[in-house]
matplotlib code that plots the C-alpha trace (Angstrom):
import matplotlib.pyplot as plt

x = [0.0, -0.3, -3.7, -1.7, 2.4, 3.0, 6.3, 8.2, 10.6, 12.4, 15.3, 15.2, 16.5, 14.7, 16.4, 14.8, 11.7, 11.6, 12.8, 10.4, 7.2, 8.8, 8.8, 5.5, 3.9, 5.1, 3.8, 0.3, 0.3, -2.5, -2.1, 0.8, 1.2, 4.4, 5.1, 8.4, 9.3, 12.9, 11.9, 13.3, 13.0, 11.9, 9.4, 6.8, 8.2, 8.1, 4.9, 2.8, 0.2, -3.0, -2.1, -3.1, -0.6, -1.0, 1.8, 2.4, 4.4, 6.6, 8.4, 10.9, 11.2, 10.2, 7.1, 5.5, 7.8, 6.7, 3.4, 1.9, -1.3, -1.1, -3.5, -1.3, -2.3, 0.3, -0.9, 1.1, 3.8, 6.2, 9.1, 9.4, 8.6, 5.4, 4.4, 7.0, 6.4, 3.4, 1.4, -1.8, -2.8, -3.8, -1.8, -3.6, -1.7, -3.2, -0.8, 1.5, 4.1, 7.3, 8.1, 7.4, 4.0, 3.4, 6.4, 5.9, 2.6, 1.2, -2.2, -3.6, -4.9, -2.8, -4.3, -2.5, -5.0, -2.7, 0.1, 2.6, 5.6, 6.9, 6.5, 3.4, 2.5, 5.1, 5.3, 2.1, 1.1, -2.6, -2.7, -4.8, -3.5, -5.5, -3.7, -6.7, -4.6, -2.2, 0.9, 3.9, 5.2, 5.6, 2.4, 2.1, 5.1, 5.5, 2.1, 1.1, -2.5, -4.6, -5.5, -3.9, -6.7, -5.7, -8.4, -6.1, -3.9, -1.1, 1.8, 4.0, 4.0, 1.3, 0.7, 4.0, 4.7, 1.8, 1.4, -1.9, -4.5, -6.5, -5.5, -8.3, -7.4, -10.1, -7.8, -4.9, -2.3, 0.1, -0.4, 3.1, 3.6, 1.4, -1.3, -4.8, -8.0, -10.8, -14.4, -15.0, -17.7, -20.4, -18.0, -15.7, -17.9, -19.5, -15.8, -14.8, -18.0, -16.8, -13.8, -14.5, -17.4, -15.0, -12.5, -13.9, -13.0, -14.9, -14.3, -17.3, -16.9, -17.9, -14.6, -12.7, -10.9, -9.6, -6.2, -5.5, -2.2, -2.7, -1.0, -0.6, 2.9, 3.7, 7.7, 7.1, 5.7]
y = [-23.6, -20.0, -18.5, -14.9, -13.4, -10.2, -9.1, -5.7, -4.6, -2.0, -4.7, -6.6, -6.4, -7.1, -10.3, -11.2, -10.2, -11.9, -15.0, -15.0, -14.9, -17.4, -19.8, -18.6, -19.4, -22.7, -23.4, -21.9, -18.8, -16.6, -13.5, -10.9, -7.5, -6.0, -3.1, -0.6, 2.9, 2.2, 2.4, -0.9, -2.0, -5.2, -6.6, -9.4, -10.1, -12.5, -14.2, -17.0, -17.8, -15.9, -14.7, -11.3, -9.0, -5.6, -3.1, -0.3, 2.1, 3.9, 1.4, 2.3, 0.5, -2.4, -3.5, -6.1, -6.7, -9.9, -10.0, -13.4, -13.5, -11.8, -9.1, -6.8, -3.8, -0.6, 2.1, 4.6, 5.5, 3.3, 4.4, 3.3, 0.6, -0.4, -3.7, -4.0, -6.7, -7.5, -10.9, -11.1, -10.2, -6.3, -3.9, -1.0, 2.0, 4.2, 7.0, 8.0, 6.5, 7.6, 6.7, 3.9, 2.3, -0.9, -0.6, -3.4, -5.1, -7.8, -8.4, -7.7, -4.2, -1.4, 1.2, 4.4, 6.5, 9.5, 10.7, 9.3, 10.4, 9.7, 6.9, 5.2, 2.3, 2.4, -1.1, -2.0, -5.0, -5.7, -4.7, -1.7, 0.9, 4.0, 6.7, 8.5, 11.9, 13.3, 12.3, 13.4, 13.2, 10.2, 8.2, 4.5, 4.9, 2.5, 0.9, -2.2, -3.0, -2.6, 0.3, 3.5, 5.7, 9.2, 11.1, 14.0, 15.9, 14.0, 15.7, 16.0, 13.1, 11.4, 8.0, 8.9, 5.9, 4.5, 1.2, -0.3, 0.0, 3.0, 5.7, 7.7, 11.5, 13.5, 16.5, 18.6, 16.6, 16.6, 13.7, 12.5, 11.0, 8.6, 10.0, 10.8, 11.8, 9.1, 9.1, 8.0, 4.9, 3.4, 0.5, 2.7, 4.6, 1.3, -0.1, 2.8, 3.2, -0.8, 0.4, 3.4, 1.4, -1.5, 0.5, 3.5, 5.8, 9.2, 10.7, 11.6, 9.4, 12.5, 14.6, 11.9, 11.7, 8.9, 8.6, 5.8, 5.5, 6.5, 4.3, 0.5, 0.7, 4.5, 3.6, 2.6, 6.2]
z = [20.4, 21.5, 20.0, 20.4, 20.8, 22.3, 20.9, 22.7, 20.4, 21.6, 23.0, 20.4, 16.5, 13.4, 13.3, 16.4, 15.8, 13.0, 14.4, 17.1, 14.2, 12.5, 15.4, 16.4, 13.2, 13.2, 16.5, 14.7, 16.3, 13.7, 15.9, 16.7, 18.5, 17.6, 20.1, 18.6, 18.7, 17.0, 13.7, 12.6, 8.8, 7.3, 10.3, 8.8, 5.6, 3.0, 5.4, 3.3, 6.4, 6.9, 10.3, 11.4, 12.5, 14.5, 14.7, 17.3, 17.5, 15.3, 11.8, 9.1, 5.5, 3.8, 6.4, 5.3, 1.9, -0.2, 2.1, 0.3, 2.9, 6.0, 7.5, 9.2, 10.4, 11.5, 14.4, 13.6, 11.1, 8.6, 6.3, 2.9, 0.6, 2.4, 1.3, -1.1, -4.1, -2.5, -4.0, -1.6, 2.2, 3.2, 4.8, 7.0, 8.4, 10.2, 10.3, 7.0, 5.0, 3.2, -0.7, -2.8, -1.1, -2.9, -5.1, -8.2, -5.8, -7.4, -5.5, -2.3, -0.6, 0.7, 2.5, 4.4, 6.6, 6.1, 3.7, 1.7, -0.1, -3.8, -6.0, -4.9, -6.9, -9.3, -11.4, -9.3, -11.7, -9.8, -6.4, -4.9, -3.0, -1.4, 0.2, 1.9, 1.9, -0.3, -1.9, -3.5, -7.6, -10.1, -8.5, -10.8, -12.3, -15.0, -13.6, -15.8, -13.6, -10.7, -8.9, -7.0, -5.6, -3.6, -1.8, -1.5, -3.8, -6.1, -7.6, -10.9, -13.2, -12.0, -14.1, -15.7, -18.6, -17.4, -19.2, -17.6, -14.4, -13.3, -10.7, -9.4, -8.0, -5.7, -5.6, -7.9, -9.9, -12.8, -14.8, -17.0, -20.3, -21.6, -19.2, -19.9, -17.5, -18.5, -18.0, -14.8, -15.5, -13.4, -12.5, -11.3, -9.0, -8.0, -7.2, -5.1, -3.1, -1.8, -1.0, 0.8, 3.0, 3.6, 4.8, 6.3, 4.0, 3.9, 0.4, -2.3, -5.2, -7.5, -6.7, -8.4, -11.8, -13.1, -15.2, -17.6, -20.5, -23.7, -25.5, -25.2, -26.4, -25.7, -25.5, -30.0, -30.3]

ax = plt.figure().add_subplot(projection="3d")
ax.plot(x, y, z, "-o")
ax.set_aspect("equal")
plt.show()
């Protein structure tokens, strides 16, 4: 049993890499440093252990897809679909992502230390995601629960058909149909302040405004 695996994978392809965590967590490895600069998609997917994972370097789409338990942690930049149809575990990436963070998550935490693109949290049915930066247009998406919180500015359509969950805005947005700004309540500000401390966040729970549906059933007019 290896306690940690040091992966390099800039000579290797995804379907190595991913053969070589599969072994390893067999064998009970909980730890792995992934170390890439080619931008290869789908690294630690679909994992069901509670292994920890730290990834260096630069990483395109789908990381950490179907994540069902793992902590893994990214130093540097991914593509899209981050955490794709995630059920549990906690993805931290310390540098920006492209569109669709936590497309259709179910549970678990996402967190981007920078920027993202379109389409966070669309179909997110319980997970929560905080982009501490700015993003781009239709933010939750179809969103049925959980929470998408953005300590920068969001962009059109913002909670567009928004069926479900909270998303909480420090800066400009649009918000889309079926969209409202709520009262921001003293669970919410109590929920937030956890969040920020646990994950380092520096952002004044004041500034932020929070954006519910409003209508249960807003496609039966």
């Amino acid at each position: 049993m290896k306690t940690e695996l040091v992966i390099s994978g800039n000579d290797l392809s995804t379907r190595e890499i991913n053969k070589m965590i599969k072994e390893g967590l067999k064998d009970n490895t909980k730890k792995f440093i992934i170390e890439n600069d080619k931008k290869l998609d789908s690294l630690v997917v679909g994992i069901r252990e509670e292994a920890k994972f730290i990834l260096k370097g630069e990483f395109g789409d789908f990381i950490g897809a179907l994540n069902d338990g793992a902590k893994i942690k990214v130093m540097g930049n991914t593509g899209r679909y981050l955490g794709d149809n995630m059920t549990a575990g906690e993805i931290i990436v310390e540098g920006s992502a492209k569109d669709g963070v936590g497309f259709g998550t179910y549970n678990g935490t996402i967190v981007v230390h920078g920027d993202a693109g379109n389409g966070v949290g669309q179909l997110n049915k319980g997970g929560t995601i905080i982009i501490d930066g700015d993003i781009k247009d239709l933010a939750g998406l179809y969103m049925l629960s959980g929470d998408i919180i953005v300590t920068g500015d969001a962009g059109k359509d913002t909670g567009d058909w928004i069926i479900g969950g909270n998303i909480y805005v420090a800066g400009d947005f649009e918000t889309g149909t079926n969209a409202k700004v709520s009262k921001v309540e003293k669970e919410d500000i109590l929920k937030l302040s956890k969040l920020f401390y646990d994950y380092g966040i520096k952002a004044e729970v004041e500034e932020f405004k929070k954006i519910q549906r409003k209508k249960l059933r807003p496609f039966y007019g």
